[in-house]
Kinemage of the C-alpha trace (Angstrom):
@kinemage 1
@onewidth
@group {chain A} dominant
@subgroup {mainchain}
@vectorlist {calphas} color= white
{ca unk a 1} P 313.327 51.388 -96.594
{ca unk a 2} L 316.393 51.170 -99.159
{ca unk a 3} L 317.905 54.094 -97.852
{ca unk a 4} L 317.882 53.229 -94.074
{ca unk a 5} L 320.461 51.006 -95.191
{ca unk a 6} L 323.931 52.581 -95.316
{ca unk a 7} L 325.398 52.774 -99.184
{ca unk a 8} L 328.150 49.860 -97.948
{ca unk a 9} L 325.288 47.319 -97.141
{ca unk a 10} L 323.204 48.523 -99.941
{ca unk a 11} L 326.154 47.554 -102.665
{ca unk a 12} L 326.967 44.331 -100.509
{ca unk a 13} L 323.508 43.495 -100.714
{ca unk a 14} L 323.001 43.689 -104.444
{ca unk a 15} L 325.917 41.824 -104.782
{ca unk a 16} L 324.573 38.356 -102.769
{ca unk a 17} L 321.480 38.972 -104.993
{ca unk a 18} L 323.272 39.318 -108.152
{ca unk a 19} L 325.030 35.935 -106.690
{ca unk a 20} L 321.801 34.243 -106.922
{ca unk a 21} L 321.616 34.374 -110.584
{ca unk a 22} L 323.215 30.974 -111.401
{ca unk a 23} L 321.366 28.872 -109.213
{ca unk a 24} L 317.776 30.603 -109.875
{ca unk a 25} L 318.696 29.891 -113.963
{ca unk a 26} L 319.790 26.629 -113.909
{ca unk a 27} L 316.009 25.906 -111.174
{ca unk a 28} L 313.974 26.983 -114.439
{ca unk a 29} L 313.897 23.885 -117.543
{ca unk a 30} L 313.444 26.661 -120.126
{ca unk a 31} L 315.363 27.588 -123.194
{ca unk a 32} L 317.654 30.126 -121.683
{ca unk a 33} L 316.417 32.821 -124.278
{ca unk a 34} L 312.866 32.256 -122.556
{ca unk a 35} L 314.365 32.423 -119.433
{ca unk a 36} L 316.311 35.515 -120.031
{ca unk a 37} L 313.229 37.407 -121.884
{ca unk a 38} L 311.228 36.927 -118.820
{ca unk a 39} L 313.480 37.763 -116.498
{ca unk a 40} L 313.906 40.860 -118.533
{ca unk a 41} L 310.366 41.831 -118.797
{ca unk a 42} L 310.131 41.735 -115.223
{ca unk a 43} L 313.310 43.535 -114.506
{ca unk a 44} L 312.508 46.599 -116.810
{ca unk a 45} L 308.777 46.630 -114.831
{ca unk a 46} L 310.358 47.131 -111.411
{ca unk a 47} L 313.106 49.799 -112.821
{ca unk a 48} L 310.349 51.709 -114.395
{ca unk a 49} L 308.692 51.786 -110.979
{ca unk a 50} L 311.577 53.012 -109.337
{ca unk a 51} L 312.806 55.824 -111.806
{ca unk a 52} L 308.987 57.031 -112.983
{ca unk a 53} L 308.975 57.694 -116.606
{ca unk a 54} L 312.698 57.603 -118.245
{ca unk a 55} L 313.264 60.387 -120.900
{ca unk a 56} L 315.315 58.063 -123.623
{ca unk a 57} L 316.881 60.260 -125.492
{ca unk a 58} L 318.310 57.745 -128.509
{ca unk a 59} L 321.545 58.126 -129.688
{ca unk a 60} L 323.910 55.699 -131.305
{ca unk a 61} L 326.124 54.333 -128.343
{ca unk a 62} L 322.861 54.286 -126.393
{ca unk a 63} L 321.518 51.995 -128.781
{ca unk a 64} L 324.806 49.711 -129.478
{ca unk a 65} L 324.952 50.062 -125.362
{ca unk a 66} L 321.554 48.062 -124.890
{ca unk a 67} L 322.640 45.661 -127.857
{ca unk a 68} L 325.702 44.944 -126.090
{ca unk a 69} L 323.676 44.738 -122.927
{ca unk a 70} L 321.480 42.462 -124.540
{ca unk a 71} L 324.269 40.101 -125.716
{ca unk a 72} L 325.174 40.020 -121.863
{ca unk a 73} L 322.348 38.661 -120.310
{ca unk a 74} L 321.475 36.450 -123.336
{ca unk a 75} L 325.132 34.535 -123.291
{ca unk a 76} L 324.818 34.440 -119.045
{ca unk a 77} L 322.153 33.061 -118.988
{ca unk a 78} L 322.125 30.429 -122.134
{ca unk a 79} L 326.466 29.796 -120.092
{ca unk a 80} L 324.772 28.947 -117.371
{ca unk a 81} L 322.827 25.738 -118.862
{ca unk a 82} L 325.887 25.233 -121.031
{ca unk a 83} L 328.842 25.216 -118.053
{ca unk a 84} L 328.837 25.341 -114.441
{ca unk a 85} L 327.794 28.845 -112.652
{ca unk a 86} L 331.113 28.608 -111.589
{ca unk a 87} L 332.894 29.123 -115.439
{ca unk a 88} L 329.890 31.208 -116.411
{ca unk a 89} L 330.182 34.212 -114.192
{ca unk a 90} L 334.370 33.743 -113.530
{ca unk a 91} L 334.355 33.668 -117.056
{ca unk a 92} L 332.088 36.734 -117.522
{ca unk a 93} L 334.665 38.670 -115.251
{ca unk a 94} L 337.118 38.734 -117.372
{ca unk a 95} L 335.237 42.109 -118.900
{ca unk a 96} L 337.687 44.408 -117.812
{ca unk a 97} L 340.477 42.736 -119.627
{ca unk a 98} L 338.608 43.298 -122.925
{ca unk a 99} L 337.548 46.792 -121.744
{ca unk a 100} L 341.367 47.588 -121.592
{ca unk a 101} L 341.753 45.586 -125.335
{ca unk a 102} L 338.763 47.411 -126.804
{ca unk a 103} L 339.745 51.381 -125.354
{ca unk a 104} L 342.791 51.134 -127.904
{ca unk a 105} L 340.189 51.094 -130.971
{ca unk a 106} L 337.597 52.741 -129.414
{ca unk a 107} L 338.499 55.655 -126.896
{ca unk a 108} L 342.433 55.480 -128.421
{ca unk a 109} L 343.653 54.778 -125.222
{ca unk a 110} L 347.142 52.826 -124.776
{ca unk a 111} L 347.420 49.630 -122.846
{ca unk a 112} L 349.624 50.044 -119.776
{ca unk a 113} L 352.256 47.761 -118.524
{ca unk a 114} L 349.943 46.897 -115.899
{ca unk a 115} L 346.991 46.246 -118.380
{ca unk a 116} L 349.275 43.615 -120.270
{ca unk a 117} L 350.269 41.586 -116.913
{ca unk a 118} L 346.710 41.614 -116.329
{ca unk a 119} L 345.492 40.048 -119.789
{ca unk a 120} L 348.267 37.505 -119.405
{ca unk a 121} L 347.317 36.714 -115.866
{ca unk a 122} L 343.742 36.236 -117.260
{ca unk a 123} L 344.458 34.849 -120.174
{ca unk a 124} L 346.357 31.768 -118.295
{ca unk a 125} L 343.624 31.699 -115.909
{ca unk a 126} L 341.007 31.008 -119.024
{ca unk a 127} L 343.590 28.493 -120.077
{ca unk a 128} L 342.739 26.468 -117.321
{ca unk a 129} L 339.163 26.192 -117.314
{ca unk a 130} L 339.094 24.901 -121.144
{ca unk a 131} L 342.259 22.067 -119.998
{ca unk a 132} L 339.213 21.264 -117.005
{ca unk a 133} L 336.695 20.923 -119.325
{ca unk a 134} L 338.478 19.550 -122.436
{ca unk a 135} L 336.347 16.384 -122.325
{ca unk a 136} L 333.595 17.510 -120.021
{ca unk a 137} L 331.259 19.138 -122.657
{ca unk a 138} L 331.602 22.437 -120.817
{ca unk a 139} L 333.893 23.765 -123.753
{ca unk a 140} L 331.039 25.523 -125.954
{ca unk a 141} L 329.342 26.933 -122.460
{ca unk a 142} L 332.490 28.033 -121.394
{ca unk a 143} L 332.928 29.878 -124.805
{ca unk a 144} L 329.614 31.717 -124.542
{ca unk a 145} L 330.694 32.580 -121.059
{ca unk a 146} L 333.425 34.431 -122.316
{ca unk a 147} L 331.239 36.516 -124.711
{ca unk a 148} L 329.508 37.328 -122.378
{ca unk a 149} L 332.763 38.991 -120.913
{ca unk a 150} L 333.156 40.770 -124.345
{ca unk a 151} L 329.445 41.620 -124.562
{ca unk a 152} L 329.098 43.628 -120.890
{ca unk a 153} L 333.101 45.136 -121.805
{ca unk a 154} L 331.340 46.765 -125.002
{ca unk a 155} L 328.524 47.829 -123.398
{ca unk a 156} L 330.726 49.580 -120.879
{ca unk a 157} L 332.895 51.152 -124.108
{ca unk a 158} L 329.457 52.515 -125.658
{ca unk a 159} L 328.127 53.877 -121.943
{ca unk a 160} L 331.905 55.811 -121.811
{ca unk a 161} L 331.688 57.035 -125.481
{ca unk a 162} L 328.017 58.401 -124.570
{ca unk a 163} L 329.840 60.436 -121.995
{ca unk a 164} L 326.948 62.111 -119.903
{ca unk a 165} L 324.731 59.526 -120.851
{ca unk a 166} L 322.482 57.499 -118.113
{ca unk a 167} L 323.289 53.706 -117.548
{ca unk a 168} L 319.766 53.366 -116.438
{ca unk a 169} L 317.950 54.399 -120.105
{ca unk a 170} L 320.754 51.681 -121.672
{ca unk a 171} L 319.966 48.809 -119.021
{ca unk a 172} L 315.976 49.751 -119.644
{ca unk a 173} L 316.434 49.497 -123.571
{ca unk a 174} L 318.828 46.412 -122.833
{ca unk a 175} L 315.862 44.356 -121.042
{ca unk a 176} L 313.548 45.432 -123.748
{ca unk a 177} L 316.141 44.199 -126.342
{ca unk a 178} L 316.110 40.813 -124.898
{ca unk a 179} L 312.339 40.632 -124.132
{ca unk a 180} L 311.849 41.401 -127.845
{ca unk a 181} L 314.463 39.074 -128.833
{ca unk a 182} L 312.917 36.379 -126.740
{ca unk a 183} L 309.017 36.065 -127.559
{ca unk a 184} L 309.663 33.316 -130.629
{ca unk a 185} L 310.455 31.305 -127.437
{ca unk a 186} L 308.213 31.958 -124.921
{ca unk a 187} L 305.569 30.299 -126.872
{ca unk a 188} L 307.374 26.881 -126.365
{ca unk a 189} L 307.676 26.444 -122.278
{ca unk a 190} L 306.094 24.928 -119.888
{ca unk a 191} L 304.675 26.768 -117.196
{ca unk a 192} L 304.765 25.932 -113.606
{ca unk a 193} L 304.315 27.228 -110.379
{ca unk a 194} L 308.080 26.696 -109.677
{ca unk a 195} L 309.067 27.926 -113.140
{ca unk a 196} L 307.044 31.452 -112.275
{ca unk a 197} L 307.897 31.663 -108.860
{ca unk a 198} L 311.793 31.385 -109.685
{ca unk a 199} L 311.932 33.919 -112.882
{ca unk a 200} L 309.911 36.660 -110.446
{ca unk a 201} L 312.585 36.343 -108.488
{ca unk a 202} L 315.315 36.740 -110.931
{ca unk a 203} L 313.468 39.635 -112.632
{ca unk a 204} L 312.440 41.613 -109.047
{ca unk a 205} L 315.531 41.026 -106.935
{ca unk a 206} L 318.193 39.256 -108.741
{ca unk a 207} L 318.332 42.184 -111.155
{ca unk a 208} L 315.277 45.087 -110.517
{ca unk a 209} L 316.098 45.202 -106.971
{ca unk a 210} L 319.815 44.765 -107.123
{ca unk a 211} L 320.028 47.126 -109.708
{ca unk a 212} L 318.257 50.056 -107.087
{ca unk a 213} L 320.454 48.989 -104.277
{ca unk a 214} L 323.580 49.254 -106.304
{ca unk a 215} L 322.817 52.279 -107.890
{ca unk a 216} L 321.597 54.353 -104.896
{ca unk a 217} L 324.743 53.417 -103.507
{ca unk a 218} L 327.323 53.917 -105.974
{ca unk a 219} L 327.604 57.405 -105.392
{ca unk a 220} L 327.987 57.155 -102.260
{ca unk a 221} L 331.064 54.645 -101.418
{ca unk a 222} L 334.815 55.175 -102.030
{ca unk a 223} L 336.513 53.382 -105.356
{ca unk a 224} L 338.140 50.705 -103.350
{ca unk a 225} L 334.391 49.369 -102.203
{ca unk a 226} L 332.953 50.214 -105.409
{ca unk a 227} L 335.815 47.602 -106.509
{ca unk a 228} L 335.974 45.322 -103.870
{ca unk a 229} L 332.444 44.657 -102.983
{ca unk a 230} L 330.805 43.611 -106.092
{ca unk a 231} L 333.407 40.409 -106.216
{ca unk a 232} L 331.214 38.758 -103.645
{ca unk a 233} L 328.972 37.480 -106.762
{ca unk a 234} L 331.407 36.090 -108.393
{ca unk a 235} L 332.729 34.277 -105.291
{ca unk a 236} L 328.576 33.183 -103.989
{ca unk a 237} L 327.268 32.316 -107.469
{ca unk a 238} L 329.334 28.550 -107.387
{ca unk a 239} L 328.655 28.454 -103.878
{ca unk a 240} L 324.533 28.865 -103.691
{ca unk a 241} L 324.932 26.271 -107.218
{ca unk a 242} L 327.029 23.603 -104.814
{ca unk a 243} L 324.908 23.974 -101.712
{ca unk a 244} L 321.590 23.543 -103.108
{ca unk a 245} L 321.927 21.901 -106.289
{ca unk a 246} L 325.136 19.763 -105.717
{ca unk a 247} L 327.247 21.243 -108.852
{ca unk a 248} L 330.618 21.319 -107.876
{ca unk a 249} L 333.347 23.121 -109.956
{ca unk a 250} L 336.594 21.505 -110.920
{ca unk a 251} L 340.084 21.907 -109.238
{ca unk a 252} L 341.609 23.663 -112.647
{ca unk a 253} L 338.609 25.959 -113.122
{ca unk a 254} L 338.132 27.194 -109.284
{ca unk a 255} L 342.474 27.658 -109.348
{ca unk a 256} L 341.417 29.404 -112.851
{ca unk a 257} L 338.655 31.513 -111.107
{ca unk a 258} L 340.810 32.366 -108.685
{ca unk a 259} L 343.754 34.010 -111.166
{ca unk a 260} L 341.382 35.974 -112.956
{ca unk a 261} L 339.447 37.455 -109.948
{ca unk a 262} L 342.804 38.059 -108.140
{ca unk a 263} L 344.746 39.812 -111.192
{ca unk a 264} L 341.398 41.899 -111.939
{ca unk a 265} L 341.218 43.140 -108.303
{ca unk a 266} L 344.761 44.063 -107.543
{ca unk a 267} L 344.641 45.871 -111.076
{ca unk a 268} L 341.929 47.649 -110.077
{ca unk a 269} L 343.443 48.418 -106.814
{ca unk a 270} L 346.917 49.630 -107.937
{ca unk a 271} L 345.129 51.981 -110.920
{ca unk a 272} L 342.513 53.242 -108.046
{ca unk a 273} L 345.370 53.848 -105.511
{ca unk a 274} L 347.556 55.803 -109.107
{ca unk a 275} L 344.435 57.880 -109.939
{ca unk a 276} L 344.114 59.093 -106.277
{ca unk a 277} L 348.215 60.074 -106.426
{ca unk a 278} L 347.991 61.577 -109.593
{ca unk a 279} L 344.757 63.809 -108.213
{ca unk a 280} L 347.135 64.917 -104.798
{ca unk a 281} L 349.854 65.662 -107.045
{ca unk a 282} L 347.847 67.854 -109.551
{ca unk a 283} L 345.605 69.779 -106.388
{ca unk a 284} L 349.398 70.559 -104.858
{ca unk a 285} L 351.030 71.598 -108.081
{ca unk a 286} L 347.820 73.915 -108.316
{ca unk a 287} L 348.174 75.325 -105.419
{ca unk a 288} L 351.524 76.071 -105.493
């Protein structure tokens, strides 16, 4: 049935589920390391259903990959009961800023022009969610938020230092990481119907299902949509939180939000549209 969809609906559908992931969290009154450790659990199940039996092959920046990966969902998830939905995942999108910051120690590659307007852009962006939530008590979920951002940017460092290694084995290890990581607080919630029926949703479609539909389609859609799509969760998330649970994010943050998914996007774009000049200039000079 996945595949009667075309790869453009596929990745536009993951993204509305991913989306959900604010509002399902903050409809569960667990720690968020409970909540995060089930989800998990349930997650890995459907993956393993979908790829059969995974031949994990460990190496090192597999292993700091799923650690990383594990920091990710951990900080989400505990943002989202600390801040708004809104600062946790526009915070969390910041990653590519600190995958640019972290490829200078990591893959020795130098920060561009562009790269630098982009971290400023970002940086003054961040600004204003912290001058939003000075006195709101958002400040220390807001932090975590932004770990989060460093957490899924070192993931992505580890899964390009692996080279030809799978992003599937590190995401599988990753939910196992924060399962294990988890059970000291499973033994402390209360569980209700509600409670159950909301983390089986995070676990099958918020991220086991997404997770099928966007990777079935990834190799399948041009570099523009591969960038332009996915920012429908971080636009949603805030939305589904205001509609059905009446959170509503701050002037600063959402002009905030805004600045740091605009100045990631057009980044994106302009290095997307230099990569595809540089590859017609190199296939004429060969040819020549």
């Amino acid at each position: 049935m996945i595949y009667k969809l075309s790869p453009i609906m596929r990745m536009v559908l993951a993204s509305v589920l991913w989306s959900l992931g604010g509002l399902l969290i903050k409809m569960i009154d667990w720690n968020p390391l409970a909540i995060a450790g089930g989800r998990s659990a349930i997650a890995a199940i459907v993956m393993m259903f979908y790829i059969g039996r995974p031949t994990v092959k460990m190496t090192k920046n597999k292993f700091y990959g799923a650690l990383a990966y594990t920091g990710t969902l951990v900080c989400f998830v505990s943002a989202n009961k600390l801040t708004t939905s809104a600062n946790a995942i526009l915070l969390q999108y910041s990653a590519p800023i600190w995958v640019a910051l972290f490829s200078t120690w990591f893959l020795k590659e130098k920060i561009t022009k562009l790269d630098w307007i982009t971290i400023a852009a970002v940086m003054g962006g961040m600004v204003l969610f912290f001058m939003e939530n000075i006195n709101g008590g958002y400040v220390f979920g807001n932090i975590i938020a932004i770990i989060s951002g460093v957490f899924f940017a070192a993931m992505l460092i580890f899964l390009k230092l692996e080279g030809n290694g799978s992003p599937v084995e590190i995401t599988l290890l990753g939910n196992v990481f924060v399962f294990l990581v988890s059970i000291p607080f499973l033994f402390n919630i209360v569980v209700t119907p509600k409670a159950i029926l909301t983390l089986l949703a995070l676990g099958i479609f918020q991220i086991g299902f997404a997770y099928i539909l966007y990777a079935s389609a990834t190799p399948y859609v041009s570099s523009v949509e591969a960038i332009l799509i996915p920012v429908i969760e971080p636009l949603l998330n805030p939305v589904w939180v205001m509609l059905f649970i009446g959170e509503v994010p701050g002037l600063l943050a959402l002009i905030g939000g805004i600045i740091i998914v605009s100045a990631i996007v057009i980044r994106s774009l302009i290095e997307s549209k230099q990569e595809k000049t540089l590859k017609k200039t190199t296939a004429v000079k060969a040819a020549q």
